[in-house]
C-alpha positions in Angstrom: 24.7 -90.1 19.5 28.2 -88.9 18.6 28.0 -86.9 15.0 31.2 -87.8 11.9 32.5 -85.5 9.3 32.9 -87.9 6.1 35.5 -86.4 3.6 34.9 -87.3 0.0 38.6 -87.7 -1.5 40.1 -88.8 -4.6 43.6 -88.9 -6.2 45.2 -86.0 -7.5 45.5 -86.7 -11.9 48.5 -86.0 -13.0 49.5 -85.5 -17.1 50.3 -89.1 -17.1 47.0 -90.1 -15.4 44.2 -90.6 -18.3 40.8 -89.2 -16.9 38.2 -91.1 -16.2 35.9 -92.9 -18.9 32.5 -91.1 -19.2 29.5 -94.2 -17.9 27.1 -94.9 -20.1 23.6 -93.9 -19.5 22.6 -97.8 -18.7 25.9 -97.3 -16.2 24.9 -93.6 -14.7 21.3 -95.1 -14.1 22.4 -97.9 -12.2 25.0 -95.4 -10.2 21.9 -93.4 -9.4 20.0 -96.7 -8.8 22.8 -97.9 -6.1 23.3 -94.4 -4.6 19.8 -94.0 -3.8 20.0 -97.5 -2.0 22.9 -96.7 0.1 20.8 -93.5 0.8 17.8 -94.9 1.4 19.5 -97.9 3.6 20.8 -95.0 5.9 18.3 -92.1 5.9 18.1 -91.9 9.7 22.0 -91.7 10.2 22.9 -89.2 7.5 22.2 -85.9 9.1 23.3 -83.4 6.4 24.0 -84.9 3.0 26.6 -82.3 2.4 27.3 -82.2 -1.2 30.2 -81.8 -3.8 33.4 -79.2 -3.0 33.9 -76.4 -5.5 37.3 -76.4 -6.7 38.9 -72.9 -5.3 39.4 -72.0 -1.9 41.4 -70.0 0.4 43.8 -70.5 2.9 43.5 -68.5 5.7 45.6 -67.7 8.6 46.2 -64.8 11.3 48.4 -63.0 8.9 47.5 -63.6 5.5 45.1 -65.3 2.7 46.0 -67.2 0.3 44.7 -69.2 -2.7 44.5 -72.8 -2.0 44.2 -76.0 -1.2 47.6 -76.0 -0.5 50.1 -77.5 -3.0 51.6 -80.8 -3.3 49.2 -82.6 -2.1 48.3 -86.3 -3.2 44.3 -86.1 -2.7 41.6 -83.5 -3.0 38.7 -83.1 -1.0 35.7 -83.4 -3.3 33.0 -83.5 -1.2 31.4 -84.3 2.5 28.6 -85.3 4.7 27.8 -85.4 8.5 26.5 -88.8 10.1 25.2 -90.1 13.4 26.7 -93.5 14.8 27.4 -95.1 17.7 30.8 -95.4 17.2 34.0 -94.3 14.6 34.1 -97.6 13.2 30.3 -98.0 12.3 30.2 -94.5 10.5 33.4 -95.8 9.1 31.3 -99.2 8.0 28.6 -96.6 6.6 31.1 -94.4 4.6 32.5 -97.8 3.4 29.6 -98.9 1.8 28.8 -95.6 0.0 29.1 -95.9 -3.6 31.0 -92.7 -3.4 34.4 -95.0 -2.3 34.1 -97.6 -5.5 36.1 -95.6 -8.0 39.6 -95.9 -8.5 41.7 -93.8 -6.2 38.2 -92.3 -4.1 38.4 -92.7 -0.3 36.0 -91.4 2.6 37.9 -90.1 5.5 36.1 -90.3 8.8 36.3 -88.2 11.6 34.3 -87.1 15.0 32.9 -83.6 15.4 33.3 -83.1 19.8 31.0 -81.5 21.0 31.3 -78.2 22.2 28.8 -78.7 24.8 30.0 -78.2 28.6 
């Protein structure tokens, strides 16, 4: 069964963009609540759960290393997970229903790992 990166992003804040309002503990239990759901409704396809994206990285190419990710950009990668599916648009239907995709500005993008297999 053919294996998908899923790409946690959100929107980059700018100054004019307020951050996001803390939940409430009766809110962050029922976040945990629907996570585990989604979790629990897909335990055989998630194959690594991956996990949140420290904020530094490097760029790296033949000639040189630099800080990143690289500037300008509208979204940052926050976080990822692989997944088993029989096809891009059902991991796509799993990454859809993730509560991961319900905030303002998040998105999951979806993409096949080939296999490097002869």
């Amino acid at each position: 069964m053919p294996k998908y990166l899923c790409i946690q992003r959100s929107q980059k804040r700018t100054s004019d963009t307020p951050p996001p309002e803390k939940p409430s503990p009766e809110k962050m239990k029922q976040m945990m609540l629907n996570f585990k759901t989604w979790q629990d409704k897909y335990q055989n396809q998630i194959i690594d759960m991956g996990g949140p994206l420290a904020g530094g990285s490097k760029v790296v190419t033949s000639e040189s290393i630099s800080e990143g990710p690289f500037e300008g950009g509208d979204e940052i990668a926050g976080g990822f997970m692989i997944v088993e599916a029989d096809s891009i648009d059902e991991a796509a239907q799993l990454a859809q229903e993730s509560p991961g995709v319900i905030a303002q500005g998040s998105s999951v993008e979806v993409r096949e790992i080939r296999s490097m297999q002869g």
